[in-house]
C-alpha positions as CSV (number, residue, x, y, z in Angstrom):
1,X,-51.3,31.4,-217.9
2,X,-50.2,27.8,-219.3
3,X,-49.7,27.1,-222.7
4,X,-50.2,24.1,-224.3
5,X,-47.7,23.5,-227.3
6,X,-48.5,20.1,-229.3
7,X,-48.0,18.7,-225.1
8,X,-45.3,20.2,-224.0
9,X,-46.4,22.6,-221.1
10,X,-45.1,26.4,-220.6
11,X,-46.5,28.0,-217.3
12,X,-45.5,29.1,-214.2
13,X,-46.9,26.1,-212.3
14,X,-44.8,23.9,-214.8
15,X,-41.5,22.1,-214.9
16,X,-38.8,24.4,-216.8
17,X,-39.4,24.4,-220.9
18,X,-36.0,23.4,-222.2
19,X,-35.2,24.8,-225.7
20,X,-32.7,23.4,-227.7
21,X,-31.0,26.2,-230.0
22,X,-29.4,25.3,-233.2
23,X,-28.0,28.4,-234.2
24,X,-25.2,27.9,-236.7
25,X,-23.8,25.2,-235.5
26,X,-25.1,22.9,-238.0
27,X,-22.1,23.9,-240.1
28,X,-24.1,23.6,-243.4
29,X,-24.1,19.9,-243.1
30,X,-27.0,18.3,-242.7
31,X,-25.6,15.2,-241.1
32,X,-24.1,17.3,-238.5
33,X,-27.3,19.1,-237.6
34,X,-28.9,16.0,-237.7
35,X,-26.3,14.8,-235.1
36,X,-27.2,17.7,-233.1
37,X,-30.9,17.5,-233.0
38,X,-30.4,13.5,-232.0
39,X,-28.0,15.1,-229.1
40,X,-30.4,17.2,-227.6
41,X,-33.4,14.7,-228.2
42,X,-31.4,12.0,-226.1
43,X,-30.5,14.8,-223.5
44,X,-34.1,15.2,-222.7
45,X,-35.0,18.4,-224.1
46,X,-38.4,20.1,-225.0
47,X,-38.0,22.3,-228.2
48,X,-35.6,22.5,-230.9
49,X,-35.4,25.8,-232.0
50,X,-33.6,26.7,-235.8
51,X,-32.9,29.9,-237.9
52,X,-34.4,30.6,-241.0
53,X,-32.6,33.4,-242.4
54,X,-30.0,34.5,-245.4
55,X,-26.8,37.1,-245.6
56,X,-29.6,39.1,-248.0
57,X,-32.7,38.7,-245.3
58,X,-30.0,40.3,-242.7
59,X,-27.6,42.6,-244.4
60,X,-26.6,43.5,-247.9
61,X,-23.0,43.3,-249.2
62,X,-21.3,46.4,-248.5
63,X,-17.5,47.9,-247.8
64,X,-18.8,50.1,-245.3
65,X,-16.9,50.4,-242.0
66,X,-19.9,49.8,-240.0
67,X,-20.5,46.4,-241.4
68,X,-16.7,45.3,-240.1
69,X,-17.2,42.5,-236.9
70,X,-14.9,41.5,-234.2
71,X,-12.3,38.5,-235.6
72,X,-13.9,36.6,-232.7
73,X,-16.3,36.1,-235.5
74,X,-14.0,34.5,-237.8
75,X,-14.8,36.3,-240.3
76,X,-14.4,39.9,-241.3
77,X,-17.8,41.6,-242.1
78,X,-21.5,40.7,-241.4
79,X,-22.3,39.4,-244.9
80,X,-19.8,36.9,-245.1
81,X,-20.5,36.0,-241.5
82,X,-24.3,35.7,-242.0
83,X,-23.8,33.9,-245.7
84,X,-21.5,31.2,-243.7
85,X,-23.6,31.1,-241.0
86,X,-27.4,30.6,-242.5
87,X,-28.7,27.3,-242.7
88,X,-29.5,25.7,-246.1
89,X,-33.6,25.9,-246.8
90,X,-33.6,22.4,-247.7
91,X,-32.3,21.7,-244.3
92,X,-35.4,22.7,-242.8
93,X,-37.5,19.4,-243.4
94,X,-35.3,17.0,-242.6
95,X,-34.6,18.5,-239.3
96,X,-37.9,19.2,-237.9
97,X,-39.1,15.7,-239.2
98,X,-36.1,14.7,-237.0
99,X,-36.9,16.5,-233.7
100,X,-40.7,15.9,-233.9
101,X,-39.3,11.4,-234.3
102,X,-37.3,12.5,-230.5
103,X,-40.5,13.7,-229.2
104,X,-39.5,17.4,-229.3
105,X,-41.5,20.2,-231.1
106,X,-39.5,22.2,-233.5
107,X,-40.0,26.0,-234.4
108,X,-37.6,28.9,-235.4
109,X,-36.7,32.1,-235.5
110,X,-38.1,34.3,-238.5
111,X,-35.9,37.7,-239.3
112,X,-37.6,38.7,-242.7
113,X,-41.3,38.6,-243.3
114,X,-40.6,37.3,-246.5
115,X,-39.7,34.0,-244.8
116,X,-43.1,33.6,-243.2
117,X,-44.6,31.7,-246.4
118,X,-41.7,29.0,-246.1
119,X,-41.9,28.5,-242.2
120,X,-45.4,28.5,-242.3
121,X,-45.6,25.3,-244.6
122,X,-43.6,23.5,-242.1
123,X,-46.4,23.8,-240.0
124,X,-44.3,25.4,-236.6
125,X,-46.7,25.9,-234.1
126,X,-44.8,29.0,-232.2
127,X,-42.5,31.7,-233.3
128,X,-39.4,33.2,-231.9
129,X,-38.3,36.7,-232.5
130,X,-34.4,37.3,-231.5
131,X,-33.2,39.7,-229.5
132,X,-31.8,42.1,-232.6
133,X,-35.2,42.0,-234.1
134,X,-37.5,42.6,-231.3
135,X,-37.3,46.4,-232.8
136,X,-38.2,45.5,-236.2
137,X,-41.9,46.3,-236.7
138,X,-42.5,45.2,-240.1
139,X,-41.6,41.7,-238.9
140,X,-43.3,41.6,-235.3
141,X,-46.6,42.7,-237.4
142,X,-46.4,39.7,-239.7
143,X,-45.4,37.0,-237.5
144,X,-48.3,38.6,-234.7
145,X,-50.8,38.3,-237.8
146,X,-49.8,34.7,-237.8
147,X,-52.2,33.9,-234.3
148,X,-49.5,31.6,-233.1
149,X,-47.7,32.4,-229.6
150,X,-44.4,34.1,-229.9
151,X,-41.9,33.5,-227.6
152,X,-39.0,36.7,-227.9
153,X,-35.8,37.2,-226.8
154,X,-35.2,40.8,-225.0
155,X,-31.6,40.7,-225.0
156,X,-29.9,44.4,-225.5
157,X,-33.6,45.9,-224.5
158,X,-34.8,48.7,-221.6
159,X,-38.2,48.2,-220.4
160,X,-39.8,50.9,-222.9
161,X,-38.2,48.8,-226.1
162,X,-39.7,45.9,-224.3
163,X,-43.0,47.3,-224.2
164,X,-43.3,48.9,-227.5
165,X,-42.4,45.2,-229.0
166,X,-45.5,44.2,-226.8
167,X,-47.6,46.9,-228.0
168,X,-47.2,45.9,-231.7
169,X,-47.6,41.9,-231.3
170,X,-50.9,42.9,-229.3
171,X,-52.4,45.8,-231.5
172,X,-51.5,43.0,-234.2
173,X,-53.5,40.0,-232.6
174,X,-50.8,37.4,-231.5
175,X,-50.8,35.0,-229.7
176,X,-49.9,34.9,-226.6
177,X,-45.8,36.2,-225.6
178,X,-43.3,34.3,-223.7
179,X,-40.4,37.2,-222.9
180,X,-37.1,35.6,-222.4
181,X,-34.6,37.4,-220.3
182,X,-31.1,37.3,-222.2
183,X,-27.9,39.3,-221.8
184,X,-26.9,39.4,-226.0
185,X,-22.7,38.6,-224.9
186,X,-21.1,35.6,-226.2
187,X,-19.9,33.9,-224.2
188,X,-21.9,36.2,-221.3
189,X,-19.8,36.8,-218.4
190,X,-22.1,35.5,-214.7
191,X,-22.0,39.0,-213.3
192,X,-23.7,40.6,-216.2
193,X,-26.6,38.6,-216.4
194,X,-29.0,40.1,-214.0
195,X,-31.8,37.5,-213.6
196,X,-33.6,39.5,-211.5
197,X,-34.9,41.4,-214.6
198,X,-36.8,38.4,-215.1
199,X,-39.2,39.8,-212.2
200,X,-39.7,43.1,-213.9
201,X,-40.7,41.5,-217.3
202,X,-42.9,38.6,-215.3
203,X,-46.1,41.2,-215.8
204,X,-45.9,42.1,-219.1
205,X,-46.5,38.9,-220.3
206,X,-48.6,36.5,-217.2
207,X,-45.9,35.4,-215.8
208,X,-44.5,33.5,-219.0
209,X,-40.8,34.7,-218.3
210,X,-38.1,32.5,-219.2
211,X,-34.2,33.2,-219.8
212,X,-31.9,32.3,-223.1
213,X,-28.7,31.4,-222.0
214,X,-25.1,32.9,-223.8
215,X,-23.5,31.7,-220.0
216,X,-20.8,28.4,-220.2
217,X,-22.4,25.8,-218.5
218,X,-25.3,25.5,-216.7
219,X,-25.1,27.2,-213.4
220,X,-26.8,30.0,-214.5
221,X,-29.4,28.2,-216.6
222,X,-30.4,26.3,-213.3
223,X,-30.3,29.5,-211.3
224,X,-33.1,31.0,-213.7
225,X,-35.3,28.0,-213.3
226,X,-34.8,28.3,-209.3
227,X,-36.1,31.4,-209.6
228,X,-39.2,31.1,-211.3
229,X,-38.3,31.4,-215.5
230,X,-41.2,29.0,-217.0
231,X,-38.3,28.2,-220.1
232,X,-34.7,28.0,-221.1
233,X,-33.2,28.5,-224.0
234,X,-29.7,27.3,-224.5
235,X,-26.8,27.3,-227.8
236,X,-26.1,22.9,-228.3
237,X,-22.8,21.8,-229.7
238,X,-21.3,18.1,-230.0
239,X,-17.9,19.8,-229.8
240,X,-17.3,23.8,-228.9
241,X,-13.6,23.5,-230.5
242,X,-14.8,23.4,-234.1
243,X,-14.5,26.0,-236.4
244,X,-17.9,28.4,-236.4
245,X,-19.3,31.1,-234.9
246,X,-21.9,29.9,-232.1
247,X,-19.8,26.6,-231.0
248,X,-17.2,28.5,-228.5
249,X,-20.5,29.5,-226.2
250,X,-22.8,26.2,-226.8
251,X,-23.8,23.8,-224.5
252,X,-21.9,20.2,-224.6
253,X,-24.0,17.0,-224.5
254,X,-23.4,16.5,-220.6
255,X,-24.2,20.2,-220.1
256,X,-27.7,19.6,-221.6
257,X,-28.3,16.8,-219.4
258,X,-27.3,18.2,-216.1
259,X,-29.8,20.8,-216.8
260,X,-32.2,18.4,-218.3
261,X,-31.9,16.5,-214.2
262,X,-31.3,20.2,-212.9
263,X,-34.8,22.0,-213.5
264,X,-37.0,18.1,-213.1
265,X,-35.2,18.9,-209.6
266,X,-35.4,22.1,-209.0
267,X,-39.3,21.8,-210.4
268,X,-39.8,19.2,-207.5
269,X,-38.3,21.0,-204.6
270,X,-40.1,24.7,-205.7
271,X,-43.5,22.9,-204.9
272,X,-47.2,24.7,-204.5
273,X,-45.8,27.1,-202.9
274,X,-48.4,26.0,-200.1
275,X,-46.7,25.9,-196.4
276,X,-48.2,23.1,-194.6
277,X,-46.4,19.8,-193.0
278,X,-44.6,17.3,-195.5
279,X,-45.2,13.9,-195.3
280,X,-41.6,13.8,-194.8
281,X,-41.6,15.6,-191.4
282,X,-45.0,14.2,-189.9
283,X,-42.6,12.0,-188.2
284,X,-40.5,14.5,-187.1
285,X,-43.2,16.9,-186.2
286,X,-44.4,13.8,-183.8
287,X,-41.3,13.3,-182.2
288,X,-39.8,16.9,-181.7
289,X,-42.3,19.0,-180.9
290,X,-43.0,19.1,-176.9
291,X,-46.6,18.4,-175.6
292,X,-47.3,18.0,-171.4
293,X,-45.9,14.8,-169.8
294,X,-47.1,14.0,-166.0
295,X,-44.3,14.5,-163.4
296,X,-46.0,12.5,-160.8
297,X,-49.2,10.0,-160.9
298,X,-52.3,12.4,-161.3
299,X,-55.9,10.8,-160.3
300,X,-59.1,11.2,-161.6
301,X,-60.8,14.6,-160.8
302,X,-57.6,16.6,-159.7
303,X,-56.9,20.0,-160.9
304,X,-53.7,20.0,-162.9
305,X,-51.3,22.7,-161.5
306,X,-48.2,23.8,-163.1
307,X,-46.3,21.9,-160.8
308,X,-48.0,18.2,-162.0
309,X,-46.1,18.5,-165.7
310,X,-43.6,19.9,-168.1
311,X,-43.7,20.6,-171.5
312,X,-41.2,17.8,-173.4
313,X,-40.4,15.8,-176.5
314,X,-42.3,14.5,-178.1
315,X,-45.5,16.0,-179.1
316,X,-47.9,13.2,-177.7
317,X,-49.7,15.2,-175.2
318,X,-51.7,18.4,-175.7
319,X,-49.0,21.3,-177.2
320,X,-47.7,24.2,-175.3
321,X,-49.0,26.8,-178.0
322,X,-53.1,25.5,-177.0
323,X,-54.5,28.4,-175.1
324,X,-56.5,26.0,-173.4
325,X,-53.2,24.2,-171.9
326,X,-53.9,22.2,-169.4
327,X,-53.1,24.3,-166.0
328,X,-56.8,24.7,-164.3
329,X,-58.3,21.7,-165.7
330,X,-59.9,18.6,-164.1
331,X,-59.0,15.3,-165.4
332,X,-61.8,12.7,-165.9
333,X,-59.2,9.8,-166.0
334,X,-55.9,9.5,-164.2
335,X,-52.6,10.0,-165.9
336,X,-49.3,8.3,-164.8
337,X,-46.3,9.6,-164.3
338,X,-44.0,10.4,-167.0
339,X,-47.4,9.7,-169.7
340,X,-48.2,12.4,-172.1
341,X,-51.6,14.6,-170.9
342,X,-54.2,14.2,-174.0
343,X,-56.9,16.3,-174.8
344,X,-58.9,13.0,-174.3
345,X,-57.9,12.9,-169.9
346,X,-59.9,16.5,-169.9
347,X,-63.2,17.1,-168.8
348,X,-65.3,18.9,-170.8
């Protein structure tokens, strides 16, 4: 399966979808979201993918212990980190009015149904569903009821949580899923990554697999489109040293763009999959392979022995693979010495 969004092209057969993920990292200034969405238009990307959310769409404001996160954070509970981290509504406009001026299509994530009004007057023409809600019903019924395709994140997930998620958008009339593989770490460490699970989730949703990227840098984004993911979703920052939750892990302008030339690469040397000769090696093929070259003058009408030839570079004469070789045959025009033996010197 291929989709089609607004021209840009997700399929197997297809050059890597790149998808440019805002996260937080906007700051809540507009001007430096703005400055974002310009980077990753400039770096060649496809999609530029926000976060519609609030703290109250999320969590609720609460003393609990449970609610406490990692200082890594910077801050000290999931509301305040959530209230900090949403972007402004008003924001949304602005910035998909921005991406779709750079030529990329913009859509978001949604985490409360109550959202779906909003996003869907901005007129997005896919969904995303992050990794911590892919186990949230309520909202994988709404957004399925939408039509549009969904493309979901399967971080944290076994196989039977991926499948239940499945279950729901389908029994709900969805369009069509794009699974991306993720390992939910931030930064995630190389050897945890696993993109091998890609193969297992490849049949669950046509082959539409694709990998969202927590790694620094852009080996292993490269690796996953080597191996077959059909998109890549990656965390953009102008500068991972300022203050915020998602810069530390996002990917730098000349990260974007030496993935950008990365998967238009790696797209060109994965091919058809077909195995036939390149027009690259025809020459090659001409010149290495050995064929049977005369080792004396041979007239018309003799019987070729073994003795009369050898098989040598290059591959002008008939090939020493041909069960008809030429040992036992008459010629009908002489061959001279140290001359390839055609096909055409046989007789019939």
């Amino acid at each position: 399966m291929t989709l089609n969004i607004e021209g840009k092209l997700i399929g197997p057969g297809e050059r890597c979808a790149l998808i440019a993920e805002l996260s937080a990292n906007h700051d809540r200034d507009l001007e430096q979201a703005l400055r974002l969405v310009d980077l990753a238009g400039e770096a060649g990307w496809d999609f530029l993918k926000l976060q519609t959310y609030s703290a109250e769409s999320l969590t609720m404001d609460s003393d609990h212990p449970s609610m406490a996160v990692d200082p890594v954070w910077g801050r000290t509970n999931l509301y305040e980190l959530y209230r900090d981290a949403a972007m402004p509504m008003e924001f949304h406009k602005p910035l998909v009015d921005r991406a779709r001026a750079l030529g990329m299509v913009p859509f978001t994530s949604v985490y409360d149904p109550r959202d779906l009004p909003f996003t869907e007057e901005l007129g997005f023409p896919i969904y995303k569903i992050a990794s911590f809600e892919m186990t949230y019903d309520d909202l994988l019924r709404e957004i399925a009821g939408t039509g549009k395709p969904v493309v979901m994140s399967t971080g944290m997930a076994d196989l039977a949580e991926v499948d239940h998620a499945i279950e729901v958008l389908s029994r709900n009339k969805s369009g069509p899923v794009v699974l991306l593989h993720c390992v939910s770490a931030y930064p995630a460490p190389l050897e945890d990554l696993n993109l091998r699970a890609m193969e297992s989730l490849a049949p669950r949703c046509d082959g539409l697999v694709g990998f969202s990227d927590h790694t620094i840098g852009s080996r292993a984004a490269l690796a996953a489109a080597a191996m077959g993911a059909v998109a890549i979703e990656k965390h953009i920052t102008n500068d991972p040293t300022r203050p915020g939750p998602d810069h530390r892990f996002s990917a730098t302008s000349d990260v974007l763009r030496d993935i950008a030339t990365g998967v238009a690469e790696i797209h060109a040397a994965r091919g058809s999959g077909e195995k036939a000769t390149t027009g690259a090696e025809a020459g090659n093929k001409s010149l290495g392979r050995r064929s049977a070259f005369a080792l004396r003058d041979l007239p018309a009408g003799h019987v070729i022995a073994r003795e009369d030839f050898r098989f040598v570079r290059p591959g002008a004469g008939i090939p020493p693979n041909d069960p008809t070789a030429p040992v036992g045959r008459t010629l009908s025009a002489p061959v001279r010495a140290g001359h390839p033996i055609t096909y055409e010197h046989l007789a019939p």
